[in-house]
C-alpha positions as CSV (number, residue, x, y, z in Angstrom):
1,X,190.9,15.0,-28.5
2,X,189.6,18.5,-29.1
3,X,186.9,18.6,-31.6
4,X,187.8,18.6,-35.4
5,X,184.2,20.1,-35.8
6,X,183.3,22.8,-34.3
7,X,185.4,26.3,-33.5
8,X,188.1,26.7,-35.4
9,X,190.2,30.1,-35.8
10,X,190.8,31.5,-39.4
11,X,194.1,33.2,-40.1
12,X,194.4,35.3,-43.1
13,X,197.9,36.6,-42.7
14,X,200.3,36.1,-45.6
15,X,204.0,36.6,-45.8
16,X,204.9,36.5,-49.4
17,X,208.2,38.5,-49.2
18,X,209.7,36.2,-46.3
19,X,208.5,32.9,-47.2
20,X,210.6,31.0,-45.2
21,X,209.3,33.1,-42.3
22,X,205.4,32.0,-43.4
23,X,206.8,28.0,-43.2
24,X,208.0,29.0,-39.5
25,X,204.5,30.6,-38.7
26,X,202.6,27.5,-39.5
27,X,204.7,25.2,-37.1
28,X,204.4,27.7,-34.5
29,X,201.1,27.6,-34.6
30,X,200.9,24.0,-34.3
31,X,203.2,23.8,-31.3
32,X,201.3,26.4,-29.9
33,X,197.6,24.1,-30.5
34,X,199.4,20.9,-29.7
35,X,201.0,23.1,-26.1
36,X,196.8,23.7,-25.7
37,X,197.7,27.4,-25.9
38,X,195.9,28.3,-29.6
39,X,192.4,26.7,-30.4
40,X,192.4,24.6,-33.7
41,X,193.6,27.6,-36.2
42,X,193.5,27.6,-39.9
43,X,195.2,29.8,-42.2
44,X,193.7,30.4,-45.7
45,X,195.8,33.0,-47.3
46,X,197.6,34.1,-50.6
47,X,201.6,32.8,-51.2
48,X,204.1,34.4,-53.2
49,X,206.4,32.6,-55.4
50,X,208.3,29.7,-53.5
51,X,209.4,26.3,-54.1
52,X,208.9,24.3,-51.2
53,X,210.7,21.4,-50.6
54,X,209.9,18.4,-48.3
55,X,212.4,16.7,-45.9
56,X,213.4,14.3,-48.6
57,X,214.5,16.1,-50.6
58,X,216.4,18.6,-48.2
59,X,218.6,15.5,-47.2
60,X,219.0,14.1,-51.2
61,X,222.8,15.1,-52.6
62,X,221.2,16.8,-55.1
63,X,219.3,19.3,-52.8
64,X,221.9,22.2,-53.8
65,X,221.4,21.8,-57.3
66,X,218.0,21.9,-56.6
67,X,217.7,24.9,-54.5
68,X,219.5,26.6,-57.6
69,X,217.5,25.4,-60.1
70,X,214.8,27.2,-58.2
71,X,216.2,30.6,-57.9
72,X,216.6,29.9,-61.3
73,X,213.5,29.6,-62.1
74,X,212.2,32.8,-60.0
75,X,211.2,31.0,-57.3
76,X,212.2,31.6,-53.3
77,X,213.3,27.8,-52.2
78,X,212.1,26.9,-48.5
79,X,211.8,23.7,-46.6
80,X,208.3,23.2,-45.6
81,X,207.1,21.9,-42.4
82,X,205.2,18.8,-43.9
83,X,206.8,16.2,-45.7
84,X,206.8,15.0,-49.5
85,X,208.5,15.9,-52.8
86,X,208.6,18.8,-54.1
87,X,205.8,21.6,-54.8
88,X,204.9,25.1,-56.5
89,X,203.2,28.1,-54.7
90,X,202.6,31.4,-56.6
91,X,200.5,34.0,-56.6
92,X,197.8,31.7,-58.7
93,X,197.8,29.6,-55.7
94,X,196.3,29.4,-52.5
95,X,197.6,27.9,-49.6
96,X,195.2,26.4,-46.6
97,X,196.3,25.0,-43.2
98,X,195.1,23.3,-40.1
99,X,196.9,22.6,-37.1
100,X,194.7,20.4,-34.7
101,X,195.2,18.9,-31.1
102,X,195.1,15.8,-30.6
103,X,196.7,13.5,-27.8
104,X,196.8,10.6,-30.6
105,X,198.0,12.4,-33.5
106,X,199.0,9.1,-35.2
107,X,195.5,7.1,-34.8
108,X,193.5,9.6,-37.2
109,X,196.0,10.8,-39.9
110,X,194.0,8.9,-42.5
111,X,190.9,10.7,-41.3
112,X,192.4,14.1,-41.0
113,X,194.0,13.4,-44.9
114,X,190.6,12.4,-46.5
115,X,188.6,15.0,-44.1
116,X,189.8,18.1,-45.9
117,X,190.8,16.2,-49.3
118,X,187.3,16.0,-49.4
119,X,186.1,19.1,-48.6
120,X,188.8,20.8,-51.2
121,X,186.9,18.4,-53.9
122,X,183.7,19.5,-52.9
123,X,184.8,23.4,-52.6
124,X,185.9,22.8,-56.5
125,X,183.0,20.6,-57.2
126,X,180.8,23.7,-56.2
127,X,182.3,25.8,-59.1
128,X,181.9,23.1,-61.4
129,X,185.0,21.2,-61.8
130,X,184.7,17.5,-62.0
131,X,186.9,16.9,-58.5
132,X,188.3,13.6,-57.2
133,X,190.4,12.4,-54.4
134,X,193.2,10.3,-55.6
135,X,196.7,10.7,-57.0
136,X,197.4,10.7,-61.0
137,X,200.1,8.9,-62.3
138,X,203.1,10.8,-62.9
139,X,202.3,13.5,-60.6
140,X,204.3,15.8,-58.8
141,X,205.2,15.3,-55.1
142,X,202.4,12.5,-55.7
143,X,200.1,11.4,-52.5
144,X,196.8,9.3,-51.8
145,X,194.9,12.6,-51.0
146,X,195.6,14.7,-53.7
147,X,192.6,16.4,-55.6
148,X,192.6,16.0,-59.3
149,X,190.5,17.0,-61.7
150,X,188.7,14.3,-64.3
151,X,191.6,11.4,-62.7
152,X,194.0,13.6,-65.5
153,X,195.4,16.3,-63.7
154,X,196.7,17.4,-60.0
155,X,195.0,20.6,-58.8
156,X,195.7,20.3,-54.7
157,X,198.3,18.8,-53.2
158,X,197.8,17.8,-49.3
159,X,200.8,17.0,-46.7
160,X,200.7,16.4,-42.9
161,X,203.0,16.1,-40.3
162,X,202.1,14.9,-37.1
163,X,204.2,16.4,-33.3
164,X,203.4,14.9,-29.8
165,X,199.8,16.6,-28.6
166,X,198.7,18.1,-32.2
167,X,198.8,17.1,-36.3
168,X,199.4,20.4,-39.0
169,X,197.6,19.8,-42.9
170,X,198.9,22.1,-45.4
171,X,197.4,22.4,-49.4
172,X,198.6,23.7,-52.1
173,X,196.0,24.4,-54.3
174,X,196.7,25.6,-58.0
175,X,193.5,28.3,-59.1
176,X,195.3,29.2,-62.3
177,X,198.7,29.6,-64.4
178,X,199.8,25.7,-64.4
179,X,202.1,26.9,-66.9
180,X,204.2,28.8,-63.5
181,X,204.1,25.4,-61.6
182,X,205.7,23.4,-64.8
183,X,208.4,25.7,-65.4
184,X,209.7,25.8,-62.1
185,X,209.2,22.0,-61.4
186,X,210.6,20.7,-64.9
187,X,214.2,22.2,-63.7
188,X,213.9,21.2,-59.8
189,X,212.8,17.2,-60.7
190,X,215.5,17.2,-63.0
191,X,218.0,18.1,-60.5
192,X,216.7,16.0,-58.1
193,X,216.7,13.1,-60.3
194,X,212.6,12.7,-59.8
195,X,210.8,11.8,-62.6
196,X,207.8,13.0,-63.5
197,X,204.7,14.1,-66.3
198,X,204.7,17.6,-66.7
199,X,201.1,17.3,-68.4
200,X,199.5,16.0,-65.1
201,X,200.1,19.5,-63.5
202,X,196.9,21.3,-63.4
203,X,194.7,24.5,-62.2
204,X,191.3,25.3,-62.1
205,X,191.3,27.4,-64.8
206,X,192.4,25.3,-66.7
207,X,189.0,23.5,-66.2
208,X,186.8,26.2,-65.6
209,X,188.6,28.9,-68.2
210,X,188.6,31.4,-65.1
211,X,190.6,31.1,-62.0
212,X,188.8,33.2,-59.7
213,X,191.3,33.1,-56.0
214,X,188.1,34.4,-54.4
215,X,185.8,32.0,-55.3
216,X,188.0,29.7,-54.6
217,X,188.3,30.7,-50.8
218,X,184.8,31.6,-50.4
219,X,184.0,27.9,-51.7
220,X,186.3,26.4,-49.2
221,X,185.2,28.6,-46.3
222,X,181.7,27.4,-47.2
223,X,182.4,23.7,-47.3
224,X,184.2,24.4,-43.6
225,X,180.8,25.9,-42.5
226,X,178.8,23.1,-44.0
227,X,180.8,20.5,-42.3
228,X,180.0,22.4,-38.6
229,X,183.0,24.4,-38.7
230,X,182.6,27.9,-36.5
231,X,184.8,29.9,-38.5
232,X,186.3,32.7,-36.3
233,X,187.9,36.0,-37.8
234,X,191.8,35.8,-36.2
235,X,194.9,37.3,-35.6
236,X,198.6,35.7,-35.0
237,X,199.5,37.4,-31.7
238,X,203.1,38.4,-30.3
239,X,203.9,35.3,-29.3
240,X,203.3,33.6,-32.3
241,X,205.4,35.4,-34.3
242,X,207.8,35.4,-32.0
243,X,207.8,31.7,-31.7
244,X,208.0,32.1,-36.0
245,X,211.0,34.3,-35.9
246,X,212.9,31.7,-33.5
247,X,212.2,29.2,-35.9
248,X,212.5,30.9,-39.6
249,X,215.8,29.5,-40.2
250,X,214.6,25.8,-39.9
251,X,212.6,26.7,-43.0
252,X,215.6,28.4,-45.2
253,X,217.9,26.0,-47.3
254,X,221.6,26.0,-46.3
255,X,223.4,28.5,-48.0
């Protein structure tokens, strides 16, 4: 196993007008650091508005109704490349990725999970928001690792999906307008026959009364660093996109 300290490739690049092409990206990067052709990459970058669902749901009966409960709602639906219910980006959000190699992929997903659910709390921690690990009752697309703030509201939401040689995290985390994330969610759970407490759906603003996206990042990055992360300045090359583009209709709901 490569080192999950240590070097590790920082991708900026955003596709906010071809969302389901920005889904494709991140699982061609992970086949191409699980393949031992990319180093460990992360991409920290800026979303537009997408509802992205998890395998689940794509194979529930009631995806269809779902998918137009999103459009509805203003909101691009794509099928994401991790799994859970579910979830809201927008451009109050930021979305973070890894995509590790690892010949046992399966033998350290709980350490990869509370690895950077830890260092999200402590990036949120550092602009004074009273972040914990754990999932709140009634939460959306509800998991072990989210971060929440005061144990009453979800602010990050963390999924992982695991291939043969390499492991991909992706978060979801909500810096402000909480009010975006309920609206489109209230219509898509109902459709998909998910219950769920609109109230636990949080932000940091909401905590902080500012939701700053930079401070945000530059919190994160500086958690990375902290941790013995090399963060290096990166670019997706030719082939990578390339690899994307092969893939971007994976990530698009039928019809």
């Amino acid at each position: 196993m490569r080192a999950e300290h240590g070097e590790l490739a920082l991708v900026r690049e955003s596709f906010p007008d071809r969302p389901a092409y920005g889904a494709a990206v991140a699982r061609a990067i992970l086949l191409r650091v699980a393949g031992g052709e990319l180093p460990p990459t992360m991409r920290l970058h800026r979303p537009g508005r997408i509802l992205a669902f998890g395998r689940q749901d794509a194979a529930s009966d009631r995806f269809g109704d779902a998918v137009r409960a999103a459009r509805g709602a203003g909101f691009e639906p794509i099928v994401r490349l991790t799994g859970g219910r579910a979830a809201v980006y927008h451009t109050g959000t930021i979305a973070l990725s890894q995509a590790l190699h690892d010949r046992r992929p399966a033998a350290r997903t709980h350490a990869r999970f509370e690895r950077l659910a830890e260092t999200c709390a402590a990036a949120l921690r550092r602009l004074g928001v009273d972040a914990r690990v754990g999932e709140v009752p009634g939460e959306y697309c509800p998991g072990a690792w989210s971060v929440n703030a005061r144990g009453r509201s979800k602010l990050v939401g963390i999924g992982q999906r695991i291939i043969s040689g390499g492991a991909h995290l992706g978060v979801v985390i909500v810096v402000r307008d909480s009010a975006a994330v309920r609206e489109a969610l209230i219509p898509v759970y109902e459709a998909l026959g998910l219950e769920w407490d609109p109230a636990t759906a949080g932000s940091v603003e909401d905590e902080l009364g500012t939701g700053d996206l930079a401070a945000v990042e530059e919190s994160i990055l500086s958690e990375l660093s902290e941790a013995g992360h090399e963060l290096v300045d990166a670019t997706l090359d030719a082939e990578t996109l390339a690899l994307a583009a092969r893939h971007e209709s994976e990530h698009r709901p039928p019809g």
